[in-house]
PyMOL Python script that loads the backbone (N, CA, C, O; Angstrom):
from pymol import cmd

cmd.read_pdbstr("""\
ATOM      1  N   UNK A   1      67.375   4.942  49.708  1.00  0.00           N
ATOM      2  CA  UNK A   1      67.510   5.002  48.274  1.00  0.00           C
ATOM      3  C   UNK A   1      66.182   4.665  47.615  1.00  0.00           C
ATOM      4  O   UNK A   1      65.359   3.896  48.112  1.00  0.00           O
ATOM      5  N   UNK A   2      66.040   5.301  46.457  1.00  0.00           N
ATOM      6  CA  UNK A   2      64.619   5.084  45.900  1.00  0.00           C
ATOM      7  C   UNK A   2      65.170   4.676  44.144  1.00  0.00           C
ATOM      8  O   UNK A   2      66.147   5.074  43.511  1.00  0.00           O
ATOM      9  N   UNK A   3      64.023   3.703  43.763  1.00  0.00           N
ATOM     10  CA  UNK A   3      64.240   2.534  42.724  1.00  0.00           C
ATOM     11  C   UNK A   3      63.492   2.507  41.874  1.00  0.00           C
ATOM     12  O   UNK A   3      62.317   2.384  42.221  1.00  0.00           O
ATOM     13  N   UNK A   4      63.738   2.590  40.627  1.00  0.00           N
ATOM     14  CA  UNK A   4      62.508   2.369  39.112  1.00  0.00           C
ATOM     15  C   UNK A   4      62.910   0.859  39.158  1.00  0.00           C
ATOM     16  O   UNK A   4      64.129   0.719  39.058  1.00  0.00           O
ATOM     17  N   UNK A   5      62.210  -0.311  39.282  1.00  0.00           N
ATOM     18  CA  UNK A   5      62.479  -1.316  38.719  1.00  0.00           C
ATOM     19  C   UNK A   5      61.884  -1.646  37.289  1.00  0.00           C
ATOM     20  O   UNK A   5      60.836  -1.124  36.909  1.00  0.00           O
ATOM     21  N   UNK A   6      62.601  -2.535  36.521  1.00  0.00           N
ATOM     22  CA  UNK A   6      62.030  -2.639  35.003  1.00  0.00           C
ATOM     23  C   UNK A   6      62.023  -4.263  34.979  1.00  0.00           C
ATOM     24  O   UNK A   6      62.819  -5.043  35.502  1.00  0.00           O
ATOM     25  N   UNK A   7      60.837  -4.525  34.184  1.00  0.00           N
ATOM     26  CA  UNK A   7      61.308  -6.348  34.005  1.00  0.00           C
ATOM     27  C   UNK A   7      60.862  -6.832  35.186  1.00  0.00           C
ATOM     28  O   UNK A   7      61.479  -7.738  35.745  1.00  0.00           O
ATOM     29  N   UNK A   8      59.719  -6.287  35.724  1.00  0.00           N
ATOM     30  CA  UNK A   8      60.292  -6.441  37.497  1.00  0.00           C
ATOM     31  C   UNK A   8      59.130  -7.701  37.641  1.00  0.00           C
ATOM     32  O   UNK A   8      58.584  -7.819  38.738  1.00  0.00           O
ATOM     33  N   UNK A   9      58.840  -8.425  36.787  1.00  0.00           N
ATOM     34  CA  UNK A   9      57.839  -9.726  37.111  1.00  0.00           C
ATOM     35  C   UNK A   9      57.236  -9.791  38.671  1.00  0.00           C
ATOM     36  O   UNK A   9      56.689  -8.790  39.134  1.00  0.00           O
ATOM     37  N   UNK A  10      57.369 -11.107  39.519  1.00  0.00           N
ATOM     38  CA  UNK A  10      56.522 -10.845  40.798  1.00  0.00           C
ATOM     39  C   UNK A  10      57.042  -9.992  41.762  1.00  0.00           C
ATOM     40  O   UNK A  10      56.346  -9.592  42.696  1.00  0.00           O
ATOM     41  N   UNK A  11      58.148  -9.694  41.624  1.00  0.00           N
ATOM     42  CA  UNK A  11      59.070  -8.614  42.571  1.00  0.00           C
ATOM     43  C   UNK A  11      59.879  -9.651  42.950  1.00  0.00           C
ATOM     44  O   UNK A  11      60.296  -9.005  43.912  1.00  0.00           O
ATOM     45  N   UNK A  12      60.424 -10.606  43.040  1.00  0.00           N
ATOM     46  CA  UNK A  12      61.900 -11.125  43.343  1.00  0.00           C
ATOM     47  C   UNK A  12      62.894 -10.176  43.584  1.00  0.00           C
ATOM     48  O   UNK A  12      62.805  -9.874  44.774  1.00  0.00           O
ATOM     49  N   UNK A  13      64.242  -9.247  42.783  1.00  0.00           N
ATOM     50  CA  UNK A  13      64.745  -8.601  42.682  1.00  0.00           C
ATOM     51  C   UNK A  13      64.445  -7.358  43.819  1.00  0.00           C
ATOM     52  O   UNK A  13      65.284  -6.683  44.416  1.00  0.00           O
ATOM     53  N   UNK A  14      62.869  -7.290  43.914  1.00  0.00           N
ATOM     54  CA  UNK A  14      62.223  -5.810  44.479  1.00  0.00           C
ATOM     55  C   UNK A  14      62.553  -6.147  45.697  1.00  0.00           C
ATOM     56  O   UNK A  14      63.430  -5.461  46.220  1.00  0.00           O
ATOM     57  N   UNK A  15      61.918  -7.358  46.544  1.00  0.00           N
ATOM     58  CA  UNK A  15      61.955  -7.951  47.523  1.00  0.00           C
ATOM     59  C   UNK A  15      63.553  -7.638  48.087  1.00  0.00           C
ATOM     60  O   UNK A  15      63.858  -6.832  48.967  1.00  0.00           O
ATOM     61  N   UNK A  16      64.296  -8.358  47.454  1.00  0.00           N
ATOM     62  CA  UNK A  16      66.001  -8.049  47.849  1.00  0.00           C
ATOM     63  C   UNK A  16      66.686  -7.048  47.771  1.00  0.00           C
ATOM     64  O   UNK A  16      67.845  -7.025  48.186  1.00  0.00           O
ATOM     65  N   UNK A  17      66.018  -5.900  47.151  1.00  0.00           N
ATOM     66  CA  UNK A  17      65.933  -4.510  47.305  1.00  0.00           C
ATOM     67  C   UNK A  17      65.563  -3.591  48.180  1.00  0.00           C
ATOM     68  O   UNK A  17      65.992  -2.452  48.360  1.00  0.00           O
ATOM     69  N   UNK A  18      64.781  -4.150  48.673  1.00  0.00           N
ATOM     70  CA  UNK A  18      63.464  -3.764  49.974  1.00  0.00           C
ATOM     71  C   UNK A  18      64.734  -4.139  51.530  1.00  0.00           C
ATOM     72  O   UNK A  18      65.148  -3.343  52.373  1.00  0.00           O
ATOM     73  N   UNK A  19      64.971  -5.347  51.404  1.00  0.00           N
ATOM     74  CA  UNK A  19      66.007  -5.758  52.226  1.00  0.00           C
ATOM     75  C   UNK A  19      67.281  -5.029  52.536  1.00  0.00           C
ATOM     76  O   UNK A  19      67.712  -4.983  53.689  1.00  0.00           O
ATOM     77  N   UNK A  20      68.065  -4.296  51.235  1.00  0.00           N
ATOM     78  CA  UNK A  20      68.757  -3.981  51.332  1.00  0.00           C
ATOM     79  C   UNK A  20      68.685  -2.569  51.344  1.00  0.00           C
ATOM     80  O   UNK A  20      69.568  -1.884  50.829  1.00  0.00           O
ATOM     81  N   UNK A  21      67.512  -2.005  51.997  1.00  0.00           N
ATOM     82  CA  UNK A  21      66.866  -0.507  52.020  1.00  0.00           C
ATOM     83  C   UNK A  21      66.429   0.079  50.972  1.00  0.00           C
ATOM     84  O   UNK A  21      66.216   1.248  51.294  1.00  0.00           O
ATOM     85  N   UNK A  22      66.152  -0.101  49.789  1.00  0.00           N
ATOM     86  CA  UNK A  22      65.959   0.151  48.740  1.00  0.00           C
ATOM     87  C   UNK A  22      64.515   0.320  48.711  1.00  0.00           C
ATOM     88  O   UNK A  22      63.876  -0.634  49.156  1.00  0.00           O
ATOM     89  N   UNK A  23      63.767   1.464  48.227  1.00  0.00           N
ATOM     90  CA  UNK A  23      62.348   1.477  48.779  1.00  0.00           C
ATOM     91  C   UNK A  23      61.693   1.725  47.096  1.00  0.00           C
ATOM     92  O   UNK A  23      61.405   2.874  46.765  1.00  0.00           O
ATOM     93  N   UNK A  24      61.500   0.581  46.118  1.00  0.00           N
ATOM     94  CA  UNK A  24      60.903   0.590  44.990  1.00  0.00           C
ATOM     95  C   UNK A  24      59.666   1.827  44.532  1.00  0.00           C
ATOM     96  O   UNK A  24      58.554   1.604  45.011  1.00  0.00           O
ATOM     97  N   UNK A  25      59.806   3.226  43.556  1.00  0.00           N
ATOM     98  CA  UNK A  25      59.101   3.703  43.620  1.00  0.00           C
ATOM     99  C   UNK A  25      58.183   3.983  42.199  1.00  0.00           C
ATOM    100  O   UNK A  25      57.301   4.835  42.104  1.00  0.00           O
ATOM    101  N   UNK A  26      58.630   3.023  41.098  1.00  0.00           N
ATOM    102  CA  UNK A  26      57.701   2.669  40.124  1.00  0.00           C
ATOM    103  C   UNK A  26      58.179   0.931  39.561  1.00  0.00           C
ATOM    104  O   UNK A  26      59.253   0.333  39.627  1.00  0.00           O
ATOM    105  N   UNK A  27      56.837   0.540  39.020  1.00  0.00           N
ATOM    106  CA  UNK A  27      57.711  -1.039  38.493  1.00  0.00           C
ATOM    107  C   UNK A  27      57.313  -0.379  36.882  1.00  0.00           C
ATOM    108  O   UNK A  27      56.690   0.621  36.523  1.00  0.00           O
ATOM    109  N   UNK A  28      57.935  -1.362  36.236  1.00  0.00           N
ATOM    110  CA  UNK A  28      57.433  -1.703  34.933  1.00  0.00           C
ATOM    111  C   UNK A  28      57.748  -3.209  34.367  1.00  0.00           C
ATOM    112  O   UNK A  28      58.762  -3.895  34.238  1.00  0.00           O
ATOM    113  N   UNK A  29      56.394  -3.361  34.107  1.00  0.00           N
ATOM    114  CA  UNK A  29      55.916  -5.001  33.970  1.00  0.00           C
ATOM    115  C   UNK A  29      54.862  -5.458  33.293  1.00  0.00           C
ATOM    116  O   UNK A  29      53.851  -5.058  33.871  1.00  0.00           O
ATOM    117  N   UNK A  30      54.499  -6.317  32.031  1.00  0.00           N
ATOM    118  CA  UNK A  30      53.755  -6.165  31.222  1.00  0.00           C
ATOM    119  C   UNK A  30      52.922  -7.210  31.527  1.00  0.00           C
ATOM    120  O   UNK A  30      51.717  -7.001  31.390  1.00  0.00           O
ATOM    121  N   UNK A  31      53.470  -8.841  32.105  1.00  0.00           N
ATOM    122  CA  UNK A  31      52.512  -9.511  32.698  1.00  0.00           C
ATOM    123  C   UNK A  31      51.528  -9.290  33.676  1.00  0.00           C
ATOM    124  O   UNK A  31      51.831  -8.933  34.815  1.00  0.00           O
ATOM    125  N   UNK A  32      50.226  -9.502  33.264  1.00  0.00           N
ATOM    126  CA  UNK A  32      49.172  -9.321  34.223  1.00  0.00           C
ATOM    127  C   UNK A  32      48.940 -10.021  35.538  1.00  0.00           C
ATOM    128  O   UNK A  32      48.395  -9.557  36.539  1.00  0.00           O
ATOM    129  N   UNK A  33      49.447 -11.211  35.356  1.00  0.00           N
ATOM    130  CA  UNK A  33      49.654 -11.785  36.867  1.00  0.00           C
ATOM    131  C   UNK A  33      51.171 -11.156  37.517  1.00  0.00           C
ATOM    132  O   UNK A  33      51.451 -10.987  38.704  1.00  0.00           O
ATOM    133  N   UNK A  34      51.770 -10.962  36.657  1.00  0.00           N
ATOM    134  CA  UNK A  34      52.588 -10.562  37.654  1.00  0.00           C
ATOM    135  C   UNK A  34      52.297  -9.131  38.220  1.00  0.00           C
ATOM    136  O   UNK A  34      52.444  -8.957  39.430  1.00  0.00           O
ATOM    137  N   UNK A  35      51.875  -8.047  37.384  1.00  0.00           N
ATOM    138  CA  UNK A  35      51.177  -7.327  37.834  1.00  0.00           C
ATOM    139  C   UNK A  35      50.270  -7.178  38.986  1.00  0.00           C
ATOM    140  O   UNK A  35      50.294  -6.236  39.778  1.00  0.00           O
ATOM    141  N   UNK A  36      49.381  -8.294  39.017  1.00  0.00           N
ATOM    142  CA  UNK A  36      48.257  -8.147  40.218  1.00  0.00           C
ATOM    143  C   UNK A  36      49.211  -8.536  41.469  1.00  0.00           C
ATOM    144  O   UNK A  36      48.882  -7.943  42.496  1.00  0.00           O
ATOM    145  N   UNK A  37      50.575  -9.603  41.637  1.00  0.00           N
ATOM    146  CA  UNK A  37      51.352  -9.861  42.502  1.00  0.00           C
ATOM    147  C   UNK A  37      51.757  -8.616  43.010  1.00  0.00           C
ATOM    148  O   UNK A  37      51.757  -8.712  44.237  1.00  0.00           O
ATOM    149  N   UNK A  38      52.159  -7.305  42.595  1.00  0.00           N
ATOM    150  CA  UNK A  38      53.199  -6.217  42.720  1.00  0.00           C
ATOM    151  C   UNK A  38      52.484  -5.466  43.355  1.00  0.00           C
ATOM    152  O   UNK A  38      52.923  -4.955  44.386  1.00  0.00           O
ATOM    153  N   UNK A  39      50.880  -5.137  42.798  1.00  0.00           N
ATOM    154  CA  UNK A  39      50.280  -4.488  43.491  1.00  0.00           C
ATOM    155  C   UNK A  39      49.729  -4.966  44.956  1.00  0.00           C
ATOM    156  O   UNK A  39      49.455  -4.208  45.887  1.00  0.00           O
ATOM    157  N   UNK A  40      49.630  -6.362  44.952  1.00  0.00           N
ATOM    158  CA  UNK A  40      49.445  -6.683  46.258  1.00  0.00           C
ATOM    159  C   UNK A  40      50.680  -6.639  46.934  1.00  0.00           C
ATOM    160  O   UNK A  40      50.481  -6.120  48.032  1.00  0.00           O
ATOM    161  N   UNK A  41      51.971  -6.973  46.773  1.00  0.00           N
ATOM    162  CA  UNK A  41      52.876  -6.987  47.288  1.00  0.00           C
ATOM    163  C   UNK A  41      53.181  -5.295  47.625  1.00  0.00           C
ATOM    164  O   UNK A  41      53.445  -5.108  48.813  1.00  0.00           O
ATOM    165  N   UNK A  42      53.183  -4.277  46.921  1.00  0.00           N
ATOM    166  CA  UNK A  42      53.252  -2.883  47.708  1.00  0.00           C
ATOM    167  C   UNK A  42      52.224  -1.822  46.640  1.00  0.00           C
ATOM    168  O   UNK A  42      52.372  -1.272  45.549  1.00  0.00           O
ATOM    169  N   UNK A  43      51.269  -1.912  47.554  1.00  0.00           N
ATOM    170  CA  UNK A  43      50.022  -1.136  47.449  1.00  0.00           C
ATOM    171  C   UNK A  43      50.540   0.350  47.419  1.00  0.00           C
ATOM    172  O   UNK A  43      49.945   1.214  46.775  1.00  0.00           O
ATOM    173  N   UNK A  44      51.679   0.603  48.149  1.00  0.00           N
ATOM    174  CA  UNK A  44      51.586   1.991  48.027  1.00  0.00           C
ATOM    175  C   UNK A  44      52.244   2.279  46.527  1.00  0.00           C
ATOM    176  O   UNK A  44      51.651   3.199  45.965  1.00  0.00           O
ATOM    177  N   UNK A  45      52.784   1.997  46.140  1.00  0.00           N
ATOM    178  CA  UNK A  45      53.255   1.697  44.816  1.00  0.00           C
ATOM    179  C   UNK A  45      52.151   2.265  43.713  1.00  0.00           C
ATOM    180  O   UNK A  45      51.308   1.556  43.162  1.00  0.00           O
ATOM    181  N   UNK A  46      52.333   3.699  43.503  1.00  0.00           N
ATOM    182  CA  UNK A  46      51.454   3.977  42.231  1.00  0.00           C
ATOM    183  C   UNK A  46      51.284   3.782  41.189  1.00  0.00           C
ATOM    184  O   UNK A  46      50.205   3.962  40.625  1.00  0.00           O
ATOM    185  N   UNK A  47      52.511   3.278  40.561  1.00  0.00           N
ATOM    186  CA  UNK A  47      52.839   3.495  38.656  1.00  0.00           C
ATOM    187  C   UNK A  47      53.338   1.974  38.185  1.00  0.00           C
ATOM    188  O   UNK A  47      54.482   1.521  38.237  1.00  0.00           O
ATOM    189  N   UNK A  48      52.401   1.479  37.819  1.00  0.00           N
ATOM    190  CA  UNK A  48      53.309   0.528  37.247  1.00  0.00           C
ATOM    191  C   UNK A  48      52.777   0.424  36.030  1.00  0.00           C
ATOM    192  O   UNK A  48      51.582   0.271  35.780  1.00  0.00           O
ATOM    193  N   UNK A  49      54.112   0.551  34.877  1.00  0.00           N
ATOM    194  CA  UNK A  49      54.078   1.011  33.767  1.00  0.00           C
ATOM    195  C   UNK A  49      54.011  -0.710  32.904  1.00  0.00           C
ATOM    196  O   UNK A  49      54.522  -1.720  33.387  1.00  0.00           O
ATOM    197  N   UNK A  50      53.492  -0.674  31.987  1.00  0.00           N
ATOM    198  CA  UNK A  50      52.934  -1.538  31.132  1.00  0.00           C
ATOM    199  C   UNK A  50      54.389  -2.212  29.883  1.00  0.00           C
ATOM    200  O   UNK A  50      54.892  -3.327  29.736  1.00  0.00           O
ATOM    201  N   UNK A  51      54.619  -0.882  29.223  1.00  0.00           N
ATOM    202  CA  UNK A  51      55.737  -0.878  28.381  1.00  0.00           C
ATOM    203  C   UNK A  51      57.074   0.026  28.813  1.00  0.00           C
ATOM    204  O   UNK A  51      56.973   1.249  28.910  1.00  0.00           O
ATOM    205  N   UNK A  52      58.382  -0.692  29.074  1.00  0.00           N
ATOM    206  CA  UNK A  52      59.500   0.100  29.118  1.00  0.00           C
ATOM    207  C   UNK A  52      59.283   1.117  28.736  1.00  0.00           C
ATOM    208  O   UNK A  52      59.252   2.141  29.418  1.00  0.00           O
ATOM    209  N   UNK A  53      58.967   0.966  26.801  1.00  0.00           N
ATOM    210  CA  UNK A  53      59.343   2.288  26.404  1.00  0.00           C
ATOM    211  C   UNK A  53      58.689   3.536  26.618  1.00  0.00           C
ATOM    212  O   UNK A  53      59.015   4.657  26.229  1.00  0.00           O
ATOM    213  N   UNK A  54      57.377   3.035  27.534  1.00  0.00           N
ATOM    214  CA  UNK A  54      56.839   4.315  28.388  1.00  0.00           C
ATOM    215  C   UNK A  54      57.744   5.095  29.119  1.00  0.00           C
ATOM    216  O   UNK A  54      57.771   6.320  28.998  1.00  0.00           O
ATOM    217  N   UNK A  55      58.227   4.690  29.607  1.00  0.00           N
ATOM    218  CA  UNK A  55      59.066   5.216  30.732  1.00  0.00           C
ATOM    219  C   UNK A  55      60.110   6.078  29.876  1.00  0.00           C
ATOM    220  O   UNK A  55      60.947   5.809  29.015  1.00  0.00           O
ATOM    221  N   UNK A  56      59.499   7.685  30.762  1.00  0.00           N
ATOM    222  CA  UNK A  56      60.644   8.801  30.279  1.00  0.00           C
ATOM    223  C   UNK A  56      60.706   9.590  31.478  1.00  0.00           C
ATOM    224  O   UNK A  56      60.334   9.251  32.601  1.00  0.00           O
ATOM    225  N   UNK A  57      61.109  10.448  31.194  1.00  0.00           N
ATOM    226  CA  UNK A  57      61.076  11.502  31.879  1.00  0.00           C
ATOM    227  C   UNK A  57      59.996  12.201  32.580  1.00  0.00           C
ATOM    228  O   UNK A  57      59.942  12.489  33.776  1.00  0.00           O
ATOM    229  N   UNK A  58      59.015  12.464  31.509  1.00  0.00           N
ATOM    230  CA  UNK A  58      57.559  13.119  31.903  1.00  0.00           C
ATOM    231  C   UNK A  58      56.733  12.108  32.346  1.00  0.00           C
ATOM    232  O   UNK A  58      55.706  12.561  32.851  1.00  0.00           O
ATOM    233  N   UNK A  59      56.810  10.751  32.344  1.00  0.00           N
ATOM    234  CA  UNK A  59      55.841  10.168  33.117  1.00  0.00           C
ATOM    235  C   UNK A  59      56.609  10.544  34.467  1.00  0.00           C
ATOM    236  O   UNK A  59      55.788  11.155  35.150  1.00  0.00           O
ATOM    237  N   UNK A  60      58.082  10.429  35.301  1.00  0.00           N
ATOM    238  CA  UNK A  60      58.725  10.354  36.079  1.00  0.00           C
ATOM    239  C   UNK A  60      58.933  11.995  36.458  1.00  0.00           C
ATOM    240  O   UNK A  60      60.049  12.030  36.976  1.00  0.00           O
ATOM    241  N   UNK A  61      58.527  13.002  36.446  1.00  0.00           N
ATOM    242  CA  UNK A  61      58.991  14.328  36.847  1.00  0.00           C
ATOM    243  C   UNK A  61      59.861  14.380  37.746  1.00  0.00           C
ATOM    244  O   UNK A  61      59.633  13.593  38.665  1.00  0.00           O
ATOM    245  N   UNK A  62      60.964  15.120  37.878  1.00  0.00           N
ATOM    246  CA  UNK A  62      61.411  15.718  39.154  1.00  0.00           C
ATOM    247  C   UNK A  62      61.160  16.037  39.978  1.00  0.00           C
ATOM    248  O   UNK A  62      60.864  17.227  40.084  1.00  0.00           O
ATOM    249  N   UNK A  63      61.119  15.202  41.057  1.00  0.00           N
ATOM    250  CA  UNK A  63      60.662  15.666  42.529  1.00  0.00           C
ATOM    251  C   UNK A  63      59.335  14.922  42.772  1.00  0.00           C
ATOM    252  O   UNK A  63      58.567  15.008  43.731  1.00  0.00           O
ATOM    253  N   UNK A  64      59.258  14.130  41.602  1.00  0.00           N
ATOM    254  CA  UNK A  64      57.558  13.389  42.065  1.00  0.00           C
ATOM    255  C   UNK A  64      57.763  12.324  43.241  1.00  0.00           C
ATOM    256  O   UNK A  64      56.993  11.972  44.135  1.00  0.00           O
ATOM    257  N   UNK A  65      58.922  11.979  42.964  1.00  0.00           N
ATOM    258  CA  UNK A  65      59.432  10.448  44.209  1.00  0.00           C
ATOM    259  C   UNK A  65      60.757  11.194  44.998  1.00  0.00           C
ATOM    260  O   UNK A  65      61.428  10.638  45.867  1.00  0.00           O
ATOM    261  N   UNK A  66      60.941  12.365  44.571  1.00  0.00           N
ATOM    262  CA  UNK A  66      62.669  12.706  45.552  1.00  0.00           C
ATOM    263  C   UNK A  66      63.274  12.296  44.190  1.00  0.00           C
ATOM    264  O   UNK A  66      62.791  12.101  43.075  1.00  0.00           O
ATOM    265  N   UNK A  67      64.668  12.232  44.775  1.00  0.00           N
ATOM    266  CA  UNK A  67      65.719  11.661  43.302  1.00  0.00           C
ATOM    267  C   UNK A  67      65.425  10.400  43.395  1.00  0.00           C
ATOM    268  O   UNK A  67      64.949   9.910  44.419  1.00  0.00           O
ATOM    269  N   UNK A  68      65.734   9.601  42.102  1.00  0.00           N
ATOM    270  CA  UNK A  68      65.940   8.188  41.784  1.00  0.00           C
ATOM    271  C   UNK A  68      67.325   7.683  41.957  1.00  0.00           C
ATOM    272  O   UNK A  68      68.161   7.879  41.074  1.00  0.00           O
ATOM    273  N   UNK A  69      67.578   7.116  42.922  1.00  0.00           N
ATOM    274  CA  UNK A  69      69.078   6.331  43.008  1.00  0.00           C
ATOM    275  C   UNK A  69      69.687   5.561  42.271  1.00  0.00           C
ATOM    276  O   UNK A  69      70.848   5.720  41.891  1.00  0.00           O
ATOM    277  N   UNK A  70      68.747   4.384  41.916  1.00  0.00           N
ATOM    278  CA  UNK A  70      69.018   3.533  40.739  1.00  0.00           C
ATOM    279  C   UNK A  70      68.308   2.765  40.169  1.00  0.00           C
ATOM    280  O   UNK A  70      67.510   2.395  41.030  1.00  0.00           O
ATOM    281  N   UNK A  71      68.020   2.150  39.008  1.00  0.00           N
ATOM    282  CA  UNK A  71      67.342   1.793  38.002  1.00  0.00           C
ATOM    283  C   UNK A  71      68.001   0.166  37.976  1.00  0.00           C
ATOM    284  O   UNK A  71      69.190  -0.121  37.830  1.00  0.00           O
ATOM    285  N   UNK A  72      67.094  -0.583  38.122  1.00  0.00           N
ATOM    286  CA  UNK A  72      67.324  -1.818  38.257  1.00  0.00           C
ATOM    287  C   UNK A  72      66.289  -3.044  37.517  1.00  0.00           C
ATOM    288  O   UNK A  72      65.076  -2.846  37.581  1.00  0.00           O
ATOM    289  N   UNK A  73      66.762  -4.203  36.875  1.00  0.00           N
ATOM    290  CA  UNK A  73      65.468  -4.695  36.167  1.00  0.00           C
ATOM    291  C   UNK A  73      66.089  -6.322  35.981  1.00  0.00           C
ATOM    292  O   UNK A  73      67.269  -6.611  35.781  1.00  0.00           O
ATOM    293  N   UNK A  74      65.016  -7.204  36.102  1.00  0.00           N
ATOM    294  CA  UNK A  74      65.296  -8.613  35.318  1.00  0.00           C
ATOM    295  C   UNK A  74      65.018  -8.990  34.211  1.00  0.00           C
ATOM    296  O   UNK A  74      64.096  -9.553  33.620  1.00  0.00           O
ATOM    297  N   UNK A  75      66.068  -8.542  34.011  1.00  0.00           N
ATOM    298  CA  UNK A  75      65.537  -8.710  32.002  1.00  0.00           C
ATOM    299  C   UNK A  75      65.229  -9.825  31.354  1.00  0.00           C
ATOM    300  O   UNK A  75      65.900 -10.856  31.306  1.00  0.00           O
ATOM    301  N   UNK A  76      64.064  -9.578  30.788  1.00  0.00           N
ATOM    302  CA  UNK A  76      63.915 -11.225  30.066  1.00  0.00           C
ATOM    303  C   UNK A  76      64.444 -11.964  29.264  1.00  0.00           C
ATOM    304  O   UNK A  76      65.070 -11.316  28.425  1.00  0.00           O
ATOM    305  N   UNK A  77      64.512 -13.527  29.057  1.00  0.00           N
ATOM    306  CA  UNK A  77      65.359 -14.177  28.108  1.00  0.00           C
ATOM    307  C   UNK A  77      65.344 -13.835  26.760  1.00  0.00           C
ATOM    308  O   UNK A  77      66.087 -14.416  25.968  1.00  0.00           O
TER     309      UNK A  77
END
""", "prot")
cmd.dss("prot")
cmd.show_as("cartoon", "prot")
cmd.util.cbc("prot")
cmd.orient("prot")
């Protein structure tokens, strides 16, 4: 299964995703440390989007990652 995470701070959530076969294929995350965590944590990981409301369609094309299974996020307080 392949995963947009949102909210996705150091990858907590991603991590237990990863576990449960879930192979994360964009984050979106606006903190910069948590940012530099994500990219070290999976380098292959191209996109990690700055603002939710980036995230549409045309940044995400069809067929750029296969289908998206599910959309998952830790939303902030």
């Amino acid at each position: 299964m392949k995963a947009i995470s949102l909210f996705s701070g150091v990858g907590g959530l991603d991590l237990a995703a990863e576990a449960a076969g879930i192979e994360p294929v964009l984050f979106c995350e606006i903190e910069p440390y948590a940012v530099s965590i994500l990219r070290k944590r999976w380098p292959d990981v191209p996109m990690i989007l700055d603002d939710v409301r980036k995230l549409t369609k045309e940044v995400v094309p069809d067929g750029s990652h296969g289908t998206i299974d599910i959309v998952y996020g830790g939303f902030p307080q």
